[in-house]
C-alpha positions in Angstrom: 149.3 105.2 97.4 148.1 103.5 94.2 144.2 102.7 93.5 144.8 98.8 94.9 146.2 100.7 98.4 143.5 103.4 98.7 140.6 100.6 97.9 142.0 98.5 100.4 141.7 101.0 103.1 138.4 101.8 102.0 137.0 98.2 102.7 138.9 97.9 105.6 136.8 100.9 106.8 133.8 99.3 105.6 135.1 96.0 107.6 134.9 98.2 111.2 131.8 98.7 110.9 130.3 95.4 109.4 132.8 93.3 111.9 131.3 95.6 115.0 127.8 94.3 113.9 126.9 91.2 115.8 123.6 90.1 114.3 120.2 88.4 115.9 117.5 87.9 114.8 115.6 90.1 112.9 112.2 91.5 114.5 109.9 94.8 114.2 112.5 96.2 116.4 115.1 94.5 115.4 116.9 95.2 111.5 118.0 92.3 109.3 120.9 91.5 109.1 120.7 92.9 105.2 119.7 96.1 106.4 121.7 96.5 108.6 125.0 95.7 106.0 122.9 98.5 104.1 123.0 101.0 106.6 126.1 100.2 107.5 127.6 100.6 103.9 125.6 104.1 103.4 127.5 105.7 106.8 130.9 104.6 105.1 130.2 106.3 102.0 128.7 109.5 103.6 132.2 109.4 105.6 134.2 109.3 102.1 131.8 112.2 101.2 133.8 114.4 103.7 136.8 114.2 101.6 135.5 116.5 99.0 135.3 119.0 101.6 138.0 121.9 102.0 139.9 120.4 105.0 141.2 118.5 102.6 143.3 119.3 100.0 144.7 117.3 96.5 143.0 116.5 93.7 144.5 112.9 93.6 142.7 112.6 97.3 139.4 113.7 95.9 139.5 112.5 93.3 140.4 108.8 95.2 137.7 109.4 97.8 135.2 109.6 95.0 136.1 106.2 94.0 136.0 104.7 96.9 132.2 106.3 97.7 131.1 105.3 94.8 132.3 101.9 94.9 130.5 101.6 97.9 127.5 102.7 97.2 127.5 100.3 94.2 127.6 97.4 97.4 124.7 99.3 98.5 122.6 99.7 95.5 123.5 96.0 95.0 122.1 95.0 98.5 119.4 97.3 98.1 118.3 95.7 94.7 118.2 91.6 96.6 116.2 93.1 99.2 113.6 94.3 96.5 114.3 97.6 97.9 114.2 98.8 93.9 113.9 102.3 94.0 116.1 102.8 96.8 118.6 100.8 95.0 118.0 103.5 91.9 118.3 106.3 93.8 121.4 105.2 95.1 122.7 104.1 91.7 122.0 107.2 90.3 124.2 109.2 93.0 126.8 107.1 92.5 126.7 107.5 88.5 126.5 111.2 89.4 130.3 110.6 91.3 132.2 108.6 88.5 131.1 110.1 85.9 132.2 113.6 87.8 135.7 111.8 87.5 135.3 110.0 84.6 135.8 107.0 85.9 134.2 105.0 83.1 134.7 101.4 84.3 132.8 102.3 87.4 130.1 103.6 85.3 130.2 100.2 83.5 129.8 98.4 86.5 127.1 100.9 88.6 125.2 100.6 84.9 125.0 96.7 84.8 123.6 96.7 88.4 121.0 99.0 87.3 120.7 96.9 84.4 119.2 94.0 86.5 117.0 96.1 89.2 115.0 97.5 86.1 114.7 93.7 84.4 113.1 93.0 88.1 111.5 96.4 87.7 109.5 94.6 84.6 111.1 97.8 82.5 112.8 95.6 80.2 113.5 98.3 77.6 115.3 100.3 80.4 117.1 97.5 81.4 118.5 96.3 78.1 119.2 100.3 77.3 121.6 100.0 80.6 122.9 96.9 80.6 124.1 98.1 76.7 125.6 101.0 77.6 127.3 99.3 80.7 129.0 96.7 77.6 129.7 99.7 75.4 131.5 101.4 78.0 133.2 98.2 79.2 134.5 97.7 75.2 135.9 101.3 75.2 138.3 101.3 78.3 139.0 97.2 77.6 137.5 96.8 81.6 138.6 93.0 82.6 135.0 92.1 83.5 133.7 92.5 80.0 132.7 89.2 80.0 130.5 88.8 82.9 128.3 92.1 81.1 128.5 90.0 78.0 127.2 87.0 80.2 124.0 88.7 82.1 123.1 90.8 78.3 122.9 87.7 76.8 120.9 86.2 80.0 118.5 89.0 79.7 117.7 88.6 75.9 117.2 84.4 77.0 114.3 85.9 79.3 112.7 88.1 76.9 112.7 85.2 74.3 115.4 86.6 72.0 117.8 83.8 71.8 119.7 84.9 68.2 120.6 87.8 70.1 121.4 86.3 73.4 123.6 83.8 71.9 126.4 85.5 69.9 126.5 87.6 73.3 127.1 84.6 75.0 129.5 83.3 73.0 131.4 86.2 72.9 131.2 86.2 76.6 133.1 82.5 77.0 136.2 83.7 74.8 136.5 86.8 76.4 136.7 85.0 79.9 139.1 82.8 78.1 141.3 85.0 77.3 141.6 87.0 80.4 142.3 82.9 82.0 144.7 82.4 79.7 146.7 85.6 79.6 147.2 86.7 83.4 147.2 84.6 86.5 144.2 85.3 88.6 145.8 85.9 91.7 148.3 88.8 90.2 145.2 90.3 88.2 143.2 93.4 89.1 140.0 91.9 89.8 141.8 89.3 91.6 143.7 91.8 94.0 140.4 93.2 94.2 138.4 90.1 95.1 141.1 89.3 98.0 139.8 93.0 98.7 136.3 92.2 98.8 136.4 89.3 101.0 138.3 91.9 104.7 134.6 93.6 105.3 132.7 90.2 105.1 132.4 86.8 107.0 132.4 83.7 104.9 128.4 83.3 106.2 127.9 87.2 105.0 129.0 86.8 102.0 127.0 84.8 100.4 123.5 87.7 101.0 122.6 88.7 97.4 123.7 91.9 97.0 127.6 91.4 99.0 127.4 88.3 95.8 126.6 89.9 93.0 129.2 92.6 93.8 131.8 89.7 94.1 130.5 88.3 90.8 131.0 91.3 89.1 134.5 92.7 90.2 136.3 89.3 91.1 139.0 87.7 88.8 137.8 84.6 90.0 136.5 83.5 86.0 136.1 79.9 87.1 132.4 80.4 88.7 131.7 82.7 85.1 132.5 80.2 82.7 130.2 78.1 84.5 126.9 80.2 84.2 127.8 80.9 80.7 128.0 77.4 80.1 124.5 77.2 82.0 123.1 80.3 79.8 124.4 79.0 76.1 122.4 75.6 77.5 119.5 77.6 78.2 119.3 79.2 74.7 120.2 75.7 73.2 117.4 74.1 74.6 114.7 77.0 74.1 116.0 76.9 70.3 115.3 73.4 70.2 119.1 72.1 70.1 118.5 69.5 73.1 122.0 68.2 72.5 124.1 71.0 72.4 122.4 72.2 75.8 122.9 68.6 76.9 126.4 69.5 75.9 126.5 73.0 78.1 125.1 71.8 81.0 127.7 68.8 81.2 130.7 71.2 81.0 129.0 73.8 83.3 129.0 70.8 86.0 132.5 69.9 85.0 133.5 73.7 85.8 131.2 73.7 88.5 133.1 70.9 90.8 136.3 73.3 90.9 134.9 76.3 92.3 135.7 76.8 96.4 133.4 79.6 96.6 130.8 78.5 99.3 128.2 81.0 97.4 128.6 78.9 93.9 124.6 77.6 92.9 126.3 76.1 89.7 126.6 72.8 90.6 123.3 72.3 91.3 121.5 74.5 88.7 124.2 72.3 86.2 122.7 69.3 88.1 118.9 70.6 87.5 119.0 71.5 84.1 120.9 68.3 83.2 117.7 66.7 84.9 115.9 68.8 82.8 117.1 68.2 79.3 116.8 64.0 79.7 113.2 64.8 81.1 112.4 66.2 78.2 113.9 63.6 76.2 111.7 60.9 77.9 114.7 59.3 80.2 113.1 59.8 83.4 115.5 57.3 85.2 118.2 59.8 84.1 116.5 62.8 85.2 115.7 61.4 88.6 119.4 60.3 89.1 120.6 64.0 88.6 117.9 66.0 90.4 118.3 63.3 93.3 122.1 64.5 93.0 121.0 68.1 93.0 118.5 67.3 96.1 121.7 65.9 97.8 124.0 68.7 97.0 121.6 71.7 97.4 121.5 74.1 100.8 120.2 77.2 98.6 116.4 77.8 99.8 115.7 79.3 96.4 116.6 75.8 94.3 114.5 74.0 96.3 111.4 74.8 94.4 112.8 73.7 91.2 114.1 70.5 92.5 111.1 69.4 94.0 108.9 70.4 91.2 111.0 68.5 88.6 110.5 65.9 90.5 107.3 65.9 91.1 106.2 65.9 87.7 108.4 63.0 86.4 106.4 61.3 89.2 103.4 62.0 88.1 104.9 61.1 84.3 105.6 57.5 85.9 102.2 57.2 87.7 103.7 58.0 91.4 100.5 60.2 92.1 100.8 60.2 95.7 104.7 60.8 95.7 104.3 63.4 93.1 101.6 65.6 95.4 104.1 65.0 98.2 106.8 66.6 96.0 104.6 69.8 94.9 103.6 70.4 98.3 106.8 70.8 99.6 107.7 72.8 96.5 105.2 75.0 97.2 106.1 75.3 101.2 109.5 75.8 99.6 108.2 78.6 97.8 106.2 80.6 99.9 108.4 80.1 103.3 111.5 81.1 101.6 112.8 84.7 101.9 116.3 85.4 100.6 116.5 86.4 97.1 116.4 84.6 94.0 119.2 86.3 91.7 120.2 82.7 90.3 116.5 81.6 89.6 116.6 82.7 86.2 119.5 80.0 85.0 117.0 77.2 85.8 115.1 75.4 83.4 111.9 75.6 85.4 110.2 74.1 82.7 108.1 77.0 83.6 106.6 79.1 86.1 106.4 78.9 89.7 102.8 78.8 89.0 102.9 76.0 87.2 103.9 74.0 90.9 100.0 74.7 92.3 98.7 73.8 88.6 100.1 70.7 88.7 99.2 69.9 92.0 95.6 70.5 91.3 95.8 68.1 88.2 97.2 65.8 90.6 94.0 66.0 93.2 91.4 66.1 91.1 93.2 63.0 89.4 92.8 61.4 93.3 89.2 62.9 93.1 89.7 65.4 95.5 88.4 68.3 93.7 87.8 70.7 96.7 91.3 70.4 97.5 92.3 71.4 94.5 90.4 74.1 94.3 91.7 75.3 98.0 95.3 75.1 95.8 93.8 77.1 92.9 93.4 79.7 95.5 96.2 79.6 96.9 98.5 79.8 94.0 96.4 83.2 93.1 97.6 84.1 96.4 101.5 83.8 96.3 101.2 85.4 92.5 99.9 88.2 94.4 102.3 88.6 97.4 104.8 87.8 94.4 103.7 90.6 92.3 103.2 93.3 95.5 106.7 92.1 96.5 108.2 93.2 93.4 106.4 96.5 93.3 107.1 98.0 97.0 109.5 97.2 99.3 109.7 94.7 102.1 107.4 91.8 102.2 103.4 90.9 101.9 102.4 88.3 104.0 99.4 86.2 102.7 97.0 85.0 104.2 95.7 81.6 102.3 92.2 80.9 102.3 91.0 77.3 102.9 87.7 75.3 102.1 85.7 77.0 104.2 86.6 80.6 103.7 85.6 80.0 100.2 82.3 79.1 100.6 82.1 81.9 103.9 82.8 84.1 100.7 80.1 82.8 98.3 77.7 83.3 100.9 78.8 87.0 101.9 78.5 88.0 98.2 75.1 86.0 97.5 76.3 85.3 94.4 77.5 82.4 92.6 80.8 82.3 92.0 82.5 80.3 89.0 86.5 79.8 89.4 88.8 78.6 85.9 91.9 76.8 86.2 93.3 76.5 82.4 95.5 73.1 83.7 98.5 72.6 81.2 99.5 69.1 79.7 102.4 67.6 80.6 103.9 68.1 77.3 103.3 71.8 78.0 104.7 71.8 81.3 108.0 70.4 80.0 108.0 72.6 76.8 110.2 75.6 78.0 109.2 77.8 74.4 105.9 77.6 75.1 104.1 80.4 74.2 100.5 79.4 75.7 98.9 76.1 76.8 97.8 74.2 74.0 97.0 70.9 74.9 95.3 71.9 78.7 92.6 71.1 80.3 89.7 73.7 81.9 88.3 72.9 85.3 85.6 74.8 86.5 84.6 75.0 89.9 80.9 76.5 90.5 80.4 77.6 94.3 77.2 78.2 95.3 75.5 80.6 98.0 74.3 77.7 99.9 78.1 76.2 100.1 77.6 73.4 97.8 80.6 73.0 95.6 80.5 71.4 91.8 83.4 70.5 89.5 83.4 70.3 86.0 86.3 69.7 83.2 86.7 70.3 80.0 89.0 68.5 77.4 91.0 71.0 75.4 93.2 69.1 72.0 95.2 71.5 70.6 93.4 74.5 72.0 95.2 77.9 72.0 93.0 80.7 74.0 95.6 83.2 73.0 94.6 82.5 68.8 90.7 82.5 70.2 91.0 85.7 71.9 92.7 87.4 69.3 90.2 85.9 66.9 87.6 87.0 69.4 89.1 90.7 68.8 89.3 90.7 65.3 85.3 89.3 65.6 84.3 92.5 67.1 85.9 94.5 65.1 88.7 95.8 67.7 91.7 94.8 65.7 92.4 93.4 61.8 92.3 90.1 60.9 95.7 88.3 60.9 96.2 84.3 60.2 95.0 82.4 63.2 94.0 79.5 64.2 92.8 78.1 67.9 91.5 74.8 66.5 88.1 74.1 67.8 86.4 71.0 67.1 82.3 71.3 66.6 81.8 74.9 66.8 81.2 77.6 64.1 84.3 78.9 62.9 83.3 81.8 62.1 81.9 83.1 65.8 84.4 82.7 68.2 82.2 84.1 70.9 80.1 81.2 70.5 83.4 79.3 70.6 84.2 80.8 74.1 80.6 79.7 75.5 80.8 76.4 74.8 84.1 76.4 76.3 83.3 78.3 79.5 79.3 78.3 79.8 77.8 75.4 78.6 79.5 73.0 80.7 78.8 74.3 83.8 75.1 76.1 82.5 72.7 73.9 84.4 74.3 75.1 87.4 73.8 78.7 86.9 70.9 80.7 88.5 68.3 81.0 86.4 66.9 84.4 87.6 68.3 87.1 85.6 68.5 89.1 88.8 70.9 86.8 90.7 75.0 87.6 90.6 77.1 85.6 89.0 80.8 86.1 89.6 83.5 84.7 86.9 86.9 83.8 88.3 89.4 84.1 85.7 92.5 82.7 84.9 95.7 84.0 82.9 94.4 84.5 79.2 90.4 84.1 80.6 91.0 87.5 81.8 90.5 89.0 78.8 87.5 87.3 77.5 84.2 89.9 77.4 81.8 87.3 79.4 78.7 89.9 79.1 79.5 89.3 75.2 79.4 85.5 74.7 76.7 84.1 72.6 75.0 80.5 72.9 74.2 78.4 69.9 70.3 80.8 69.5 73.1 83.9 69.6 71.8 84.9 73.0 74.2 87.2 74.7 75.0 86.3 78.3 74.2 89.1 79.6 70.6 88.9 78.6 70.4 85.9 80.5 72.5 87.1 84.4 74.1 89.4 86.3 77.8 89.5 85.6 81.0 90.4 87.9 84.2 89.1 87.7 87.2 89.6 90.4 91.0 88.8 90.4 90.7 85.6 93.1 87.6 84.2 95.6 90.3 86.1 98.4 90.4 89.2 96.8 86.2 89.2 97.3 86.7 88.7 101.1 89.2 92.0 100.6 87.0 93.7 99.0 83.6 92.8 100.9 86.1 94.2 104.2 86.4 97.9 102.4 83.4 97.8 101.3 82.0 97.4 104.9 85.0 99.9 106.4 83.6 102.5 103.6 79.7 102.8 104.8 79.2 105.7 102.4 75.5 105.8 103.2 73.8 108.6 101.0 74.9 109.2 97.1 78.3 111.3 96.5 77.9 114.7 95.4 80.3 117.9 94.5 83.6 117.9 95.6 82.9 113.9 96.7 83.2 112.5 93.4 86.6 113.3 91.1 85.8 113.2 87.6 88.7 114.2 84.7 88.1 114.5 80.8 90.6 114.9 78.5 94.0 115.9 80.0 96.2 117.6 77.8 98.4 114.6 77.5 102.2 114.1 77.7 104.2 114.6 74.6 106.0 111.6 76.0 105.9 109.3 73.4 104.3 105.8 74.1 103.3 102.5 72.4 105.4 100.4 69.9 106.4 103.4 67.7 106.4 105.7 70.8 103.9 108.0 69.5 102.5 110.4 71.6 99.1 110.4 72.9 96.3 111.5 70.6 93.4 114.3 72.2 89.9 112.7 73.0 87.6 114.9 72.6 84.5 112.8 73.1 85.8 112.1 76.9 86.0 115.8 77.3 82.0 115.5 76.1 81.3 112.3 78.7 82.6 114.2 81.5 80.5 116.9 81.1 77.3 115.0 80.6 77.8 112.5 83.7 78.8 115.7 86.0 75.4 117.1 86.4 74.6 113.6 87.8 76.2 114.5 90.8 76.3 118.1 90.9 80.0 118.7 90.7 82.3 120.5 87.5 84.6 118.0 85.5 88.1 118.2 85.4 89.0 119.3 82.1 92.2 119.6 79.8 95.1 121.4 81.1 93.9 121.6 84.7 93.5 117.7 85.1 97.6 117.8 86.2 98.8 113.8 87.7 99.4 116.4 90.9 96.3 118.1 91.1 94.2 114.6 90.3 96.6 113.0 92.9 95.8 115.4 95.8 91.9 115.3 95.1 91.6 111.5 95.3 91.9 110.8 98.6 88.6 112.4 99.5 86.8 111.5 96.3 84.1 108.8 97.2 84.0 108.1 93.4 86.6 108.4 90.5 85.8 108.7 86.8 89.2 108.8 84.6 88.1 109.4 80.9 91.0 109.9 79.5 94.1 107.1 78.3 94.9 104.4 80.3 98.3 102.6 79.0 99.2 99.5 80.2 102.1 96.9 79.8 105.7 97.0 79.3 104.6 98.5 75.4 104.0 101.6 77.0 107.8 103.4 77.3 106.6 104.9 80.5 108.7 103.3 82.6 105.6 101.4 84.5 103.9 98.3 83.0 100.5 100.6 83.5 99.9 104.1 83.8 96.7 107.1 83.5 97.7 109.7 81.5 97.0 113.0 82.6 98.3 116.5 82.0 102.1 116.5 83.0 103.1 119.8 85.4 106.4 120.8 86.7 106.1 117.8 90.1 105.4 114.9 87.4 105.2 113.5 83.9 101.7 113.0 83.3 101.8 109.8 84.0 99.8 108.1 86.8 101.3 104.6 86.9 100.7 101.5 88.4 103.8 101.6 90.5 102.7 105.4 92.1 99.1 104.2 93.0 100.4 101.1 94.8 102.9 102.8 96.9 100.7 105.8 97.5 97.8 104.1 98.5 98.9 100.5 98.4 101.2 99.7 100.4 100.6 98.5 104.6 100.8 101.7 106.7 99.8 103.9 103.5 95.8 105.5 103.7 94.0 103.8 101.2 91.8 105.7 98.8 88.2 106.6 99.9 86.3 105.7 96.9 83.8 103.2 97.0 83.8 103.0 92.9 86.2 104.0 90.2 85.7 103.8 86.7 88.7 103.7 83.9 87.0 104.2 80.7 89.6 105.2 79.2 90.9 103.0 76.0 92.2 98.9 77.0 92.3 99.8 80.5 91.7 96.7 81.5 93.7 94.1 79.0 96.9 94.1 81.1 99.0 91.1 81.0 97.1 89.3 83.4 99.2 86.5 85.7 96.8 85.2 88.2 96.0 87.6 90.8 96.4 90.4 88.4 98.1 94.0 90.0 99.6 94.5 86.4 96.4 96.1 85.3 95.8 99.3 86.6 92.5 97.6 87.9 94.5 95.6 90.0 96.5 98.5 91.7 93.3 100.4 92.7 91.6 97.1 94.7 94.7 96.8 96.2 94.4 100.9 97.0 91.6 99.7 99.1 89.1 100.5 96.3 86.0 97.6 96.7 84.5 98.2 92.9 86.1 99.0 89.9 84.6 99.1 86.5 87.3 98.8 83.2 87.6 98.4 80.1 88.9 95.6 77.9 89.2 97.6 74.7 88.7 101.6 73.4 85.1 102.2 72.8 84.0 104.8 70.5 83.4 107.9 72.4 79.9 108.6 72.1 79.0 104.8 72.4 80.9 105.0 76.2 79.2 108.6 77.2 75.6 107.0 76.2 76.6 103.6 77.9 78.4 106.0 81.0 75.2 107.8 81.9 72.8 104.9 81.6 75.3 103.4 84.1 75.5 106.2 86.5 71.4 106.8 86.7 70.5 103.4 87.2 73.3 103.3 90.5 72.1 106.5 91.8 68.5 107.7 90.9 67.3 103.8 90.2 69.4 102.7 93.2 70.5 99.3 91.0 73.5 97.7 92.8 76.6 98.2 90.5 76.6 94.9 88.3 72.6 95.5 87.9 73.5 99.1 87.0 75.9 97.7 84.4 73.7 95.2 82.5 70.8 97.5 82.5 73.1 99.8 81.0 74.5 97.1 78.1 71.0 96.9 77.6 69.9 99.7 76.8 72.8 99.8 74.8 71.5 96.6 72.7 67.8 97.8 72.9 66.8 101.6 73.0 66.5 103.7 69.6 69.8 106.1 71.6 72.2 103.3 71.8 74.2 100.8 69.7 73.6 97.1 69.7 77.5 97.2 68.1 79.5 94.6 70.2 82.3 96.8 70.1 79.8 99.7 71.4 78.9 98.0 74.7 80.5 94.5 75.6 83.9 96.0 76.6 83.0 97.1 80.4 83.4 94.9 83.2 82.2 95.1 86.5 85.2 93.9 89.3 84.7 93.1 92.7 81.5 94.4 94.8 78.2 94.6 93.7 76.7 96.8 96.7 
C-alpha cells in the first residue's frame, strides 16, 4: 500500500464519521457544527493511535499510522485555530509535531509549523509566529515539499502586516515562480497534492468545506495552484500599494481578478477581495466613479459574511467623499451590523485593503452624524465601537464568543449619574486622507470631539480642529519633557502654543476647550474617557497657560469606555467589603527574584528592585499583614493567594506588549518555580479569572506600581494592558502606572496613598490627588513630574 493508498483510507475513515453527522442548529445543548467536525476529527486520530500498540506489528504500519494521526490532527489544530480555540489548536499542534518528527516526517512538520505559524500571528506573538512560519520554509526548502510556495506566500503576508514590506516582497516574489514552476512542470491532476486534494474533498460536503479550518487545510496541501497565484497576486498588490507603487498594485490586483474568474472552488474570496482592492487603489487615486463600479461588482458577487464589512465601508466613505451623507451613514451602519452579527472566521480579512481598521467604520460614522448635527448619536456610536474592540479583543484571548451588550443614550447618562461624576469621552476622528492612507502610522490630519456628560444628564459637544497634528510625536515629546526618555527629532506641529511645554500643548488640546464645563469644586470627580494614543497622556500632569497642574484644580479618574463604568459600578456593588482589609486579606509582593528569561528589545533579563522590596515593607504595617518578598513571591504561590485577597499590591515589573519575548503582549513578573515561568501574563489572568463561568478575583483595588504598567498599546477598550485584564477579572479599581518611577518617589507617594484611603477614609481618586500632593507640596516628597504624575486612578472611586 503506498502513502496515496493508506491516506486515502485514512480520510475515508474520517468521512464515516463526518458523513454520520447530520447537523442542526447549534444551541447550549446543541455543538456547532465546527465542533462537532472537531470532535469528530480528534476520535479518528485517537483510533490511528491504536496502531502503535503491540497488536500490531510492522514498522511500515506504524510508522503509516503515525502519518495519518498526525495528518489529522493538523485538520484539527486547523479547525481549532478558525474557531479561536488558540490554545487548544497549540496543544494539538504540538502533539502532532511530537508524531512526525518521531518519524521524521519533515514535510509534515513543514506543514503542522505553518499552521502554528498563523494561530500565534492571531495569538499577537508575532516573534513566535515569524520564528515558525521560518522554520516551516526552511524545512519546506530542504526536502523540496511541492507546497513551498504557499509558505512563501503567507511569510511574506505576515511581514505585509507587521509593516515590513522589503522583506515581504522578495518572499512574495519568490513565492509566484515557485507556483509557476510546479504549474508548468506537472499536470495538477497526476501531482501529489493534486491526488491529495481529490483526497481531501471524500470526508467533506461541498457546504462543509468551505468552514475555516477544513480550508486552510485544502489551501495548504492541494495542487490546485490556480486559487495561490491569485492571493499572491493580491499580497505583491498589498505591498505595492503600502510602498507607495499605486500602479504596480493596480497592476496585481487586475491579474489576481483575471486568475480569480478560473477558479471552481466554491470557497475562493479572490474575486471579490481582487474586486475590493481594485476599488480601493482608484479610491485612492481620486476616481471614485471607478471605485464604486468595482465595489458595486464585489457587492454583487460577494456571499462571504466576513467581506461584507469592507465592502460596505469602502463604500461608505466614497459617499461621504461625494457628499452622499445620508447614503454614506446608511452604508456604515450596515457595515457595522455586518461586523458585529457575523461569526464565522475571518482567515482572508487580512488580503483586504481596509484602508484601515474595523474601527475606523464607527469613526467614520460618528464624523458623519455630528456632520448631520446629531452629536448624541454619535456619541452612542463612540461607545459602541469601544464595545466590539472589546468583545474583539476577549474573543481573541479565550475561547468561544463574548456577547456585548451596547449601551445607548440613556445608559450613558444612567452611568454619569451612578458615578456622580463628570465624565469627558475623546474620539480622535481621522481625515479622510487618513482613512484612505493604508501606511499610516497615526492620525495626522483628525479632528478631536469631546463629549462632556454631566451628573444631571445634560450632554455638551465640543470639537477641535487638528492640521497636521501627530499625538504619537506629542506624547513622545511629552516623555522626553519629563525626563522619562531622551530626546530624539520630533515634531507634532502645534500652532500657538509653547514649543517647548508639551504638557501645556496637551491642555489646550484636551482641557481648555471643554474647561468652562468642568466642575469647579476641586472635590467633584471628573472621569477622562480616552481614546487610542489619549491613553497615555498623564491628565493629573497637564499644565494651563499660569502652569497650573490639573490636578490642583479636580479630582481625576479615567476608565477604558462609559460601559466599562456600568461593569465596574456592578462589582463594586457585588463586592460590599464593608470594614478596611487586614492580614491575610490584602496580598502584597516586593521584589520577586525575577526570571532569567530574557525580555525587552535586546532580551535582557530583568534587573533586581530593591526599593520595591523597601515599599512593601513600609505599606505592610498599614494593614497589619507581612509582604511577600523575593524568592517566595513564586507566579504559583501569588496565583493561589489572590482569590481571597481584598487588595493587591504588585511592586515588582510589569512588562507589557509584543516587546516583551514572553510570549504574552503583558505580563507581572514574579519569581519563576518548577509549575510556571515567572511570568504572570495577561493571557493567564483573563482565562483564570476572566473568562464567563470563571470566579472573578475578590479584590476591590489592585495596584501595579511596578515600572510602565500601564502604557500598553492601547486600541479602544484596552485588555492589552495588564490594567485591562484585571477589570475584566472583575476587579472595580485599579491604580497603574504610565512610566517607572524612582523607587523611593513611589514608596513615599504609595503610603500617602494608602493612609488617606484607610485611616483618612478619602475615596480612592481623592486618596490619589491628596497623595500627588503631597508629593508636589510637603518638605518629604518630590515636586519632580517624573516623581508623581505617572499614577492613574481607573474605574471606581468608592
Amino acid at each position: 500500500m503506498n502513502q496515496l493508498q493508506w491516506l486515502r483510507s485514512t480520510l475515508l475513515a474520517l468521512s464515516i464519521g463526518v458523513l454520520h453527522f447530520s447537523p442542526t442548529p447549534a444551541s447550549a445543548q446543541q455543538p456547532s457544527l465546527e465542533d462537532s467536525i472537531i470532535e469528530i476529527c480528534h476520535t479518528q486520530a485517537n483510533i490511528w493511535e491504536l496502531f502503535d500498540s503491540p497488536l500490531f506489528s510492522g514498522s511500515e504500519l506504524k510508522t503509516r499510522a503515525k502519518m495519518t494521526q498526525a495528518v489529522l490532527l493538523g485538520v484539527c489544530a486547523g479547525l481549532e485555530q478558525h474557531q479561536n480555540q488558540f490554545q487548544e489548536s497549540l496543544q494539538t499542534l504540538e502533539q502532532a509535531l511530537t508524531i512526525v518528527e518521531e518519524i521524521d516526517d519533515r514535510e509534515g512538520q513543514a506543514a503542522l509549523l505553518a499552521i502554528g505559524g498563523l494561530v500565534y500571528n492571531d495569538l499577537e506573538l508575532y516573534p513566535k509566529a515569524e520564528a515558525s512560519l521560518q522554520e516551516s520554509l526552511e524545512l519546506c526548502r530542504a526536502v523540496a515539499c511541492e507546497w513551498r510556495g504557499k509558505i512563501l506566500n503567507r511569510l511574506g503576508l505576515f511581514y505585509y502586516t507587521q509593516e515590513r514590506y522589503d522583506e515581504g516582497l522578495p518572499l512574495l516574489q519568490e513565492a509566484l515562480t515557485t507556483i509557476d514552476q510546479l504549474e508548468n512542470s506537472t499536470n495538477e491532476a497526476n501531482s501529489y497534492l493534486g491526488q491529495l486534494e481529490q483526497l481531501l474533498e471524500l470526508p467533506f460536503l461541498n457546504q462543509w468545506r468551505c468552514i475555516g479550518g477544513v480550508e486552510y487545510i485544502f489551501g495548504l496541501l492541494s495542487g490546485n495552484v490556480t486559487d495561490e497565484k491569485a492571493t499572491i497576486f493580491q499580497n505583491l498588490g498589498l505591498n505595492y500599494l503600502s510602498k507607495g507603487d499605486r500602479q504596480k498594485a493596480l497592476e496585481s490586483f487586475e491579474q489576481s481578478l483575471q486568475i480569480s474568474k478560473q477558479i471552481t472552488n466554491n470557497c475562493s474570496t479572490q474575486k471579490v477581495v481582487a474586486l475590493i482592492n481594485i476599488a480601493g487603489v482608484y479610491q485612492q487615486q481620486g476616481k471614485s466613479d471607478q471605485a464604486l463600479d468595482y465595489l458595486e461588482q464585489a457587492q454583487k458577487a460577494n456571499r462571504f459574511p466576513s467581506l461584507k464589512p469592507p465592502i460596505l465601508g469602502n463604500l461608505g466613505t466614497i459617499l461621504f467623499q461625494t457628499g452622499q451623507l445620508e447614503e454614506a451613514k446608511k452604508n456604515f451602519e450596515q457595515a457595522i451590523q455586518a461586523l458585529e452579527t457575523q461569526s464565522e472566521p475571518r482567515a482572508d480579512i487580512n488580503q483586504v485593503a481596509l484602508f484601515e481598521k474595523e474601527a475606523d467604520y464607527y469613526l467614520m460614522l460618528q464624523k458623519i452624524l455630528v456632520a448631520q448635527g446629531q452629536n448624541l448619536a454619535a456619541l452612542a456610536v463612540a461607545e459602541q465601537g469601544r464595545a466590539h474592540v472589546l468583545a474583539g479583543l476577549l474573543s481573541k484571548r479565550l475561547s468561544g464568543q463574548q456577547k456585548v451588550e451596547f449601551p445607548n443614550l440613556e445608559k450613558i447618562k444612567k452611568v454619569a449619574s451612578e458615578q456622580n461624576a463628570t465624565i469627558v469621552e475623546y474620539s480622535i476622528i481621522p481625515s479622510l486622507e487618513d482613512i484612505t492612507n493604508l501606511k499610516r502610522e497615526d492620525y495626522r490630519n483628525s479632528e478631536l470631539f469631546i463629549w462632556v456628560i454631566h451628573p444631571g444628564g445634560e450632554v455638551n459637544f465640543r470639537s477641535v480642529q487638528l492640521k497636521d497634528t501627530s499625538w504619537k510625536n506629542l506624547l513622545s515629546e511629552t516623555r522626553e519633557f519629563i525626563g522619562i526618555t531622551t530626546p530624539s527629532n520630533h515634531n507634532s506641529t502645534l500652532p500657538e502654543t509653547d514649543p517647548t511645554n508639551p504638557l501645556q500643548q496637551l491642555h489646550q488640546l484636551l482641557i481648555e476647550p471643554i474647561a468652562d464645563l468642568l466642575p469647579t469644586v476641586k472635590e467633584k470627580r471628573i472621569i477622562f474617557i480616552p481614546h487610542q494614543e489619549l491613553f497615555n497622556v498623564p491628565f493629573p500632569a497637564l499644565m494651563d497657560a499660569n502652569y497650573n497642574y490639573l490636578i490642583e484644580k479636580h479630582t481625576i479618574l479615567t476608565a477604558p469606555s462609559i460601559q466599562s463604568l456600568s461593569f465596574t459600578r456592578q462589582r463594586k456593588q457585588q463586592l460590599k467589603n464593608s470594614s478596611p482589609p487586614k492580614g491575610r486579606e490584602v496580598l502584597i509582593v516586593g521584589n520577586p527574584q525575577m526570571p532569567q528569561q530574557g525580555v525587552g528589545p535586546n532580551l535582557k533579563p530583568l534587573a533586581p528592585l530593591p526599593g520595591a522590596e523597601k515599599e512593601a515593607k513600609a505599606i505592610s504595617p498599614i494593614f497589619e499583614t507581612n509582604p511577600i518578598i523575593g524568592s517566595d513571591a513564586t507566579e504559583t504561590a501569588i496565583v493561589e493567594r489572590m482569590p481571597n485577597a481584598k487588595v493587591i499590591h504588585l511592586a515588582t515589573h510589569g512588562l507589557l506588549d509584543d516587546f516583551s519575548g514572553i510570549g504574552s503582549p503583558g505580563a507581572i513578573a514574579l519569581t519563576p518555580s518548577g509549575q510556571d515561568d515567572g511570568f504572570l501574563t495577561t493571557t493567564e489572568i483573563m482565562e483564570r479569572f476572566g473568562q464567563p463561568g470563571s470566579t472573578p478575583l475578590k479584590a476591590e483595588l489592585v495596584v501595579l506600581s511596578a515600572c510602565d504598567t500601564g502604557s500598553g498599546d492601547i486600541k479602544g477598550e484596552g485588555v492589552i494592558g495588564l490594567s485591562r485584564s484585571l477589570i475584566a477579572a472583575g476587579v472595580p479599581t485599579i491604580v497603574v502606572s504610565l512610566w517607572q518611577v524612582p523607587d523611593d518617589d513611589t514608596n513615599f507617594l504609595m503610603r500617602e496613598f494608602y493612609t488617606n484611603l484607610y485611616e483618612r477614609e478619602l475615596d480612592k481618586a481623592q486618596a490619589m490627588r491628596q497623595a500627588m500632593l503631597s508629593m508636589i507640596n510637603d518638605d518629604g516628597g518630590n515636586f519632580d513630574l517624573k516623581a508623581w504624575a505617572a499614577f492613574t486612578v481607573i474605574g471606581e472611586a468608592e
